[in-house]
N, C-alpha and C positions, 0 to 999 in steps of 0.2 A: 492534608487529604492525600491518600493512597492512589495515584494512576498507574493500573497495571500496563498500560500501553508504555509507558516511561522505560520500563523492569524489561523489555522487550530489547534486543539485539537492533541496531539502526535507527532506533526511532527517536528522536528528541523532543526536546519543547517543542519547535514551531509544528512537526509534523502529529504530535498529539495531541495540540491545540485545533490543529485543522481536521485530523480524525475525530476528534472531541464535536468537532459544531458540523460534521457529518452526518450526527448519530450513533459513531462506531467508540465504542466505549472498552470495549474488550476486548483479550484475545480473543475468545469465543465469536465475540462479533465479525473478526476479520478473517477465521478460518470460516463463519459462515458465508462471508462474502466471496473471501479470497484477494489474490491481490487486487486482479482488475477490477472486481466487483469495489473495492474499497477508494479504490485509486479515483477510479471515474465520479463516485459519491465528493468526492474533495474535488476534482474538478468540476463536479457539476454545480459545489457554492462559491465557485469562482475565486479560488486559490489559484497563484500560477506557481504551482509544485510541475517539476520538471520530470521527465520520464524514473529520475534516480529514487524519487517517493514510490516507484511502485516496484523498482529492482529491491528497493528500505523492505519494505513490508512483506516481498518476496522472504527475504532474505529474514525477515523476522521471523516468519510461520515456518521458515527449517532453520533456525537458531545458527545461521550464517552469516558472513559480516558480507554485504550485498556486492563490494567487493566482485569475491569471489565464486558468485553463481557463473557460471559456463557459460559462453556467448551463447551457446545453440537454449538457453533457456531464457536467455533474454531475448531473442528470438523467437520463439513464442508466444513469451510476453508479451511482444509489441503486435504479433500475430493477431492474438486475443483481442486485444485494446483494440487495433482496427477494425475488426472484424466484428467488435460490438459497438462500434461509433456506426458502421457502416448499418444495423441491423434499426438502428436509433431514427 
C-alpha cells in the first residue's frame, strides 16, 4: 500500500503511523492543518512525539530537511503551539 506521508521530507514510519491514527492521511491533510494543527492531533492520542515531530512536518510542508528551518521559525512554532494549548 502506497503512504504518501512516507514520500514526504522527515517523516518516517513511526511519525506516519501516529499521523495515520490521527486521521491525517495526506499531504493535503497536513497543509490543511498545518504543523501545529497536525502536531497537537498526535499529541492529543497520546503519543509522546517530542517538539522535533512538529519542526518534521514543518519541515515537510516546505520540502526542507527540519534540520534547517531557522531558529526564529522554530520560534514560532513553539509560539503557536503554546498559544493554542493556552486557548484549549
Amino acid at each position: 500500500m502506497h503512504d504518501e506521508l512516507l514520500t514526504l521530507r522527515n517523516l518516517g514510519k513511526t511519525s506516519s503511523q501516529w499521523l495515520h491514527a490521527s486521521g491525517i492521511h495526506t499531504a493535503a491533510d497536513l497543509r490543511r492543518l498545518g504543523a501545529v494543527g497536525s502536531y497537537r492531533a498526535v499529541k492529543a492520542r497520546g503519543f509522546g512525539a517530542s517538539r522535533v515531530l512538529l519542526y518534521a512536518i514543518e519541515g515537510a510542508l516546505r520540502d526542507l530537511p527540519w534540520q534547517e528551518l531557522p531558529a526564529s521559525l522554530k520560534d514560532e512554532l513553539n509560539r503557536l503551539l503554546d498559544e493554542s494549548h493556552n486557548k484549549s
